[in-house]
KEBA-581326 format. One record per residue (C-alpha): residue in three letters; x negated, y, z negated. Coordinates in nm, 4 decimals, padded with zeros to 6 digits. Each point is the difference from the previous one (the first is absolute). Example, Ala and Ser with C-alpha at 12.3 -4.5 7.8 and 13.67 -1.06 7.14 Angstrom:
# residues 2
+---------+----------+----------+----------+
| residuo |       c1 |       c2 |       c3 |
+---------+----------+----------+----------+
|     ALA | -01.2300 | -00.4500 | -00.7800 |
|     SER | -00.1370 |  00.3440 |  00.0660 |
+---------+----------+----------+----------+
***
This chain:
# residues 198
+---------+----------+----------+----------+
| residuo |       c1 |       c2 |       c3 |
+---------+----------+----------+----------+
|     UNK | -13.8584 |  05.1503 | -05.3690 |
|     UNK |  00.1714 | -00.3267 |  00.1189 |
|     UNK | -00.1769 | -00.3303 | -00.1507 |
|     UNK | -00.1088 | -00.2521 |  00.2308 |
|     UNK | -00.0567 | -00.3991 | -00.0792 |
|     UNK | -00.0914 | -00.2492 |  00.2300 |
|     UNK |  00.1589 | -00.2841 | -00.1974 |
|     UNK |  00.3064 | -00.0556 | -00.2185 |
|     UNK |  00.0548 |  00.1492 | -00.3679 |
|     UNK |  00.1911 | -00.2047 | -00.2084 |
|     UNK |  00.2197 |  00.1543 | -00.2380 |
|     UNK |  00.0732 | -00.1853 | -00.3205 |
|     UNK |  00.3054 |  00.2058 | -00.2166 |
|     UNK |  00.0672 | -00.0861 | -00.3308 |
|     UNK |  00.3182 | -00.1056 | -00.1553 |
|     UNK |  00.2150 |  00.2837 |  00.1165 |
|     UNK |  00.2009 |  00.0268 |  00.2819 |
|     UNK | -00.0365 |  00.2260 |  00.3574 |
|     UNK | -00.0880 |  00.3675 | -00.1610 |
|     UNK | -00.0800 |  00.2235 |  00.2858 |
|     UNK | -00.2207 |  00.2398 | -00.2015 |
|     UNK | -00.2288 | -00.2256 | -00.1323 |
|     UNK | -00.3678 |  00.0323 |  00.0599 |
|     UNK |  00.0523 | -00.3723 |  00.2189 |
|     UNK |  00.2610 |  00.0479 |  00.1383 |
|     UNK | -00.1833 |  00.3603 |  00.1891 |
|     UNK | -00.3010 | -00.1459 |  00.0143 |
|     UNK |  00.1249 | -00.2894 |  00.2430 |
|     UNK |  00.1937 |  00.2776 |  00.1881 |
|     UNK | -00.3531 |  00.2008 |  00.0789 |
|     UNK | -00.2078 | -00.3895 |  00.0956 |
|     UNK |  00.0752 | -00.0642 |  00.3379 |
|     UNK |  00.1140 | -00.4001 | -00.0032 |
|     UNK |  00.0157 |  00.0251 | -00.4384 |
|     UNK |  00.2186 | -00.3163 | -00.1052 |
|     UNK |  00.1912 |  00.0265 | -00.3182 |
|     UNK |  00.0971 | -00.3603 | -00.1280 |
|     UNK |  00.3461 | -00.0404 |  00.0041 |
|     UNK |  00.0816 | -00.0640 | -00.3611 |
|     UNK |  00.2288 |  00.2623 | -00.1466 |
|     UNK |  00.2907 | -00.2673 |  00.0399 |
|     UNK | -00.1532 | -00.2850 | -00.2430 |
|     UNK |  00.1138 | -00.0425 | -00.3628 |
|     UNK | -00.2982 |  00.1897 | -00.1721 |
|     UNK | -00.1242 | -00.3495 | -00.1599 |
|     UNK | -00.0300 | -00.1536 |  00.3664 |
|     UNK | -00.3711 | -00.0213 |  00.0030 |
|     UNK |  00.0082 | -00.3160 |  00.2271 |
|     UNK |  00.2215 |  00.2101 |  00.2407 |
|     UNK | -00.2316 |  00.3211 | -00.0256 |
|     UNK | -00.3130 | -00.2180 |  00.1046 |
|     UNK |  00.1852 | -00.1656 |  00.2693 |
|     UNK |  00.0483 |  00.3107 |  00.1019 |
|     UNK | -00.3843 |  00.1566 |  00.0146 |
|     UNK | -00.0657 | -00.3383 |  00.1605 |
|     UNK |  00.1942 |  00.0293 |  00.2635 |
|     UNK | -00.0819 |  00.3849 |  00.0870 |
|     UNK | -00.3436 | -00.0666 | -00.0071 |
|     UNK |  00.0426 | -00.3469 |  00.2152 |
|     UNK |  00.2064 |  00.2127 |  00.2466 |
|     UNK | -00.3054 |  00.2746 |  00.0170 |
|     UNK | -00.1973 | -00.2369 |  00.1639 |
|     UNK | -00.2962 |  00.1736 | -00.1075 |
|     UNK | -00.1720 |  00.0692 | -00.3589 |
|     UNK |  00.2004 |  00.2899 | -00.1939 |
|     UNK | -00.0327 |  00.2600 | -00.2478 |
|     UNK |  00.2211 | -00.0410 | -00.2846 |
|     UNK |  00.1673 |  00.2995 | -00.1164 |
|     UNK |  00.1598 | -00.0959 | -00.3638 |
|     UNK |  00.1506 |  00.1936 | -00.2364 |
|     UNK |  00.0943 | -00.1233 | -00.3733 |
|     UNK |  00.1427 | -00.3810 | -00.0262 |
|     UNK | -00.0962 | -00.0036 |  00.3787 |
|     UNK | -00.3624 | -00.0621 | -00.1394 |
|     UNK |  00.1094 | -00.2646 | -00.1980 |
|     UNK |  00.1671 | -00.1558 |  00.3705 |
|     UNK | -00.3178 |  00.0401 |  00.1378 |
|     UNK | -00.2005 | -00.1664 | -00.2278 |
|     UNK |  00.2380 | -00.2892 | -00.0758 |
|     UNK | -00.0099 | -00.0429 |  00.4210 |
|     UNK | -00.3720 |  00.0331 |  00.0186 |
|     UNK | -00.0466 | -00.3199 | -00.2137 |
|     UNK |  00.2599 | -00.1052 |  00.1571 |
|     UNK | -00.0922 |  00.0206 |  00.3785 |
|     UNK | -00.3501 |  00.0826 |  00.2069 |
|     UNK |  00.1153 |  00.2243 |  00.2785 |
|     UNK | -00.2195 |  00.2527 |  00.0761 |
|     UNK |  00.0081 |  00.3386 | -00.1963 |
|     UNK | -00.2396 |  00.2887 |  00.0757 |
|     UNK |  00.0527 |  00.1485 | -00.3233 |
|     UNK |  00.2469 |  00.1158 | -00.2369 |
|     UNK |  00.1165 |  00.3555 | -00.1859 |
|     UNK |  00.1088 | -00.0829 | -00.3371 |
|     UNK |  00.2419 |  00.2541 | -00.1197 |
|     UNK |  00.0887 | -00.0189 | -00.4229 |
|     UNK |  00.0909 | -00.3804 | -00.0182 |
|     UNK |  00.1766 | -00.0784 | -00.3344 |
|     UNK | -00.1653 | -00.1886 | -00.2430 |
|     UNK |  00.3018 | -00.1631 | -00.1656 |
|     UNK | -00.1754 | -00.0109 | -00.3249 |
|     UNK |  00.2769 |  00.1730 | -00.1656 |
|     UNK |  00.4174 | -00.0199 |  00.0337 |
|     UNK |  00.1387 |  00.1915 |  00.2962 |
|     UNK |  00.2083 |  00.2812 |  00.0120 |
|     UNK |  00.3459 | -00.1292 |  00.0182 |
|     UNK |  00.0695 |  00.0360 |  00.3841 |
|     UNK | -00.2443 | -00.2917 |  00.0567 |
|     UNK | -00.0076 | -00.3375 | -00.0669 |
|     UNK | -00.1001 | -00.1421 | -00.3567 |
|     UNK | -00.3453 | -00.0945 | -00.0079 |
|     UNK |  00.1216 | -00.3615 | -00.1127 |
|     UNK |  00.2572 | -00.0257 |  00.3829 |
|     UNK | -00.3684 |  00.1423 |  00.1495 |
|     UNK | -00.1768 | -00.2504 | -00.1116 |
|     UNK |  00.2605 | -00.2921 |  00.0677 |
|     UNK |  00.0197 |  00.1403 |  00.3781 |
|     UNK | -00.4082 | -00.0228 | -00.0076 |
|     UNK | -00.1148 |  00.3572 |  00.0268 |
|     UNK | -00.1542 | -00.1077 | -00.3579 |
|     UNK | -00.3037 | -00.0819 | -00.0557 |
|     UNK | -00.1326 |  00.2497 |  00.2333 |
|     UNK | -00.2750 | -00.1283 |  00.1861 |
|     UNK | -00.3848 |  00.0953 | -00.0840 |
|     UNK | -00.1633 | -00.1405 |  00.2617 |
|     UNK | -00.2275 |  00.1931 |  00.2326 |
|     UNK |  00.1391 |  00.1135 |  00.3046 |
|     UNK | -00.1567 | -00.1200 |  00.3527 |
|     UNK |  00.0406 |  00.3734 |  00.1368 |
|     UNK | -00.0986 |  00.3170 | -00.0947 |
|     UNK |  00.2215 |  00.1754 | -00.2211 |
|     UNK |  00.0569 |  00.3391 | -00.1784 |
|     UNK |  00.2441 | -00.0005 | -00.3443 |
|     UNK |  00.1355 |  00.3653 |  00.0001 |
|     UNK |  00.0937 |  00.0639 | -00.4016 |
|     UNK |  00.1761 |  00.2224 | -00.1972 |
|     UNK | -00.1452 |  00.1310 | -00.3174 |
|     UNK |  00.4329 |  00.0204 | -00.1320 |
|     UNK |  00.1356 | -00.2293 |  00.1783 |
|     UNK |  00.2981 | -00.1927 | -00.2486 |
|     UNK | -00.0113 | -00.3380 |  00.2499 |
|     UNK | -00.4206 | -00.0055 | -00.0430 |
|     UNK | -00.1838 |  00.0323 | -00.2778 |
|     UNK | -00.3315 |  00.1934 |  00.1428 |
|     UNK | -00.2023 | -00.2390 | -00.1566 |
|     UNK |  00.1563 | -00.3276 |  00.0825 |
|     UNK |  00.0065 |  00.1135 |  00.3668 |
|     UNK | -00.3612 |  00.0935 |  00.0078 |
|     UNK | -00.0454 | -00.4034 | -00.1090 |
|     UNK |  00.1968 | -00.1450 |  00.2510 |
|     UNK | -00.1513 |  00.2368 |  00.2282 |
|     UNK | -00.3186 | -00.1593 | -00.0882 |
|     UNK |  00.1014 | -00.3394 | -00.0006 |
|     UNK |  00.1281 |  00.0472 |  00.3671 |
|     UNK | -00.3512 |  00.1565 |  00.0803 |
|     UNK |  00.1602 |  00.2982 |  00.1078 |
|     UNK | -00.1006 |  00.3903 | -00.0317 |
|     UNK |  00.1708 |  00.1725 | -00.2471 |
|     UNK |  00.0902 |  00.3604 |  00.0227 |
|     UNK |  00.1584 |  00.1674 | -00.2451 |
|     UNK |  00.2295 |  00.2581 |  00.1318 |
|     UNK |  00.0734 |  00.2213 | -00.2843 |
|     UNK |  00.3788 |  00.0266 | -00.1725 |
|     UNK |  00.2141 | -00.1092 |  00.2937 |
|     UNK |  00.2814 | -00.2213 | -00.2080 |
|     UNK |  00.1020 | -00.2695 |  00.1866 |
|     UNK | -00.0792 |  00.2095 |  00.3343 |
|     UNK |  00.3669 | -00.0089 |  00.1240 |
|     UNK |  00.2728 |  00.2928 |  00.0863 |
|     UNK |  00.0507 | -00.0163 | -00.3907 |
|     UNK | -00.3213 |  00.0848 | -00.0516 |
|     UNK |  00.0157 |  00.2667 |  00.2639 |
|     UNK | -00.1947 | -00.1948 |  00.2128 |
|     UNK |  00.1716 |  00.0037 |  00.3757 |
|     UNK | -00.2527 |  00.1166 |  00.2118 |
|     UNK | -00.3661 | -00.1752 | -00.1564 |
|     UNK | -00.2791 |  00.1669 |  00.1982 |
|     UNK | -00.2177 | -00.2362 | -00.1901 |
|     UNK |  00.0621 | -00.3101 |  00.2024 |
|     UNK | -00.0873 |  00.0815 |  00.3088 |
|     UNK | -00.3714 |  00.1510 | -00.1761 |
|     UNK |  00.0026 | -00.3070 | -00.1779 |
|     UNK |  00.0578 | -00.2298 |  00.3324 |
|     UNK | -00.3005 |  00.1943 |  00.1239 |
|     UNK | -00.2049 | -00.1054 | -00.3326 |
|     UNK |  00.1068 | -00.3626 |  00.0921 |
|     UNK | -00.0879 |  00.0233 |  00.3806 |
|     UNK | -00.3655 |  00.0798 | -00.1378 |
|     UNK |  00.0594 | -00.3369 | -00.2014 |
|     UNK |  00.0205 | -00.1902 |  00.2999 |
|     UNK | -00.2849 | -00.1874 |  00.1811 |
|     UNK | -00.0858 |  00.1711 |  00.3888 |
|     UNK |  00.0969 |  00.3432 |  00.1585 |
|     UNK |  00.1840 |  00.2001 | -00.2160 |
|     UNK |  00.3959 |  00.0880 |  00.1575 |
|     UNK |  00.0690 |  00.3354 |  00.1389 |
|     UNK |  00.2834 |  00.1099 | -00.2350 |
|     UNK |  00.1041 |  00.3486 |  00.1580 |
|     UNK |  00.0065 |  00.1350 |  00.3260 |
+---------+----------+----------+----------+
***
């Protein structure tokens, strides 16, 4: 089966680099048109570059989106979306951090985070639909604290059982779940539901 979108997916990554077997990084290779946000260059406490970034993507789509984000890309996306107004059709979550707790060591200090701005995380509700994919294990996300925000952002939550951090070091490469998930989210949307396979 080949999927099929009639508009653009946005993908959001994290704070890693370019990993070719992450669940993104295929998923954008099976959309037809998928944009990934170029950020794998910026210092991983640029959140002003990493929003600059979205913006621009989604300015250049010229059309509302679907947001595709994956760890501290949901913390971009909400930091842009009180940010900014473009339009958004809706948005897949995927096990946001809730830096609530100190970081492994291969990420910033919670104390750099919050000088660069990714702290506080914003609670507001979110002007699109939205789905917050979390993990019941996940050491970035207490299961919890992620249900809140997921609240506070008026988004679905779904818990998707003990995925870690849902990256290759989690075993995570290939995630069938966001493409059934993106399906859960088209039903989200207001008028006729997207063909997703043909």
């Amino acid at each position: 089966m080949v999927l099929r979108e009639s508009h653009t997916t946005v993908i959001v990554p994290g704070l890693r680099g370019h990993v070719d077997d992450h669940w993104q990084t295929r998923l954008a290779a099976r959309l037809p048109g998928a944009v990934v946000v170029p950020s794998f260059h910026r210092d991983k406490r640029d959140l002003t570059g990493r929003v600059a970034d979205l913006n621009r993507v989604i300015l250049d789509a010229g059309a509302p989106v679907t947001i595709v984000a994956h760890s501290a890309g949901v913390l971009t996306t909400v930091h842009w979306a009180r940010r900014h107004d473009l339009p958004v059709r809706g948005a897949l979550l995927a096990t946001p951090p809730d830096l609530g707790r100190p970081l492994p060591p291969e990420y910033p200090a919670l104390r750099e985070l919050a000088q660069s701005g990714w702290l506080p995380i914003p609670l507001g509700r979110l002007r699109f639909p939205s789905i917050v994919a979390a993990s019941t294990n996940d050491a970035l996300g207490d299961f919890d604290r992620v249900r809140d925000l997921a609240g506070l952002w008026g988004s679905r939550f779904i818990d998707i059982g003990p995925v870690g951090h849902l990256n290759p070091a989690s075993g995570y490469g290939e995630w069938p779940g966001a493409v059934a998930l993106l399906d859960v989210l088209s039903g989200l949307l207001p008028g006729p539901r997207p063909s997703r396979f043909a």
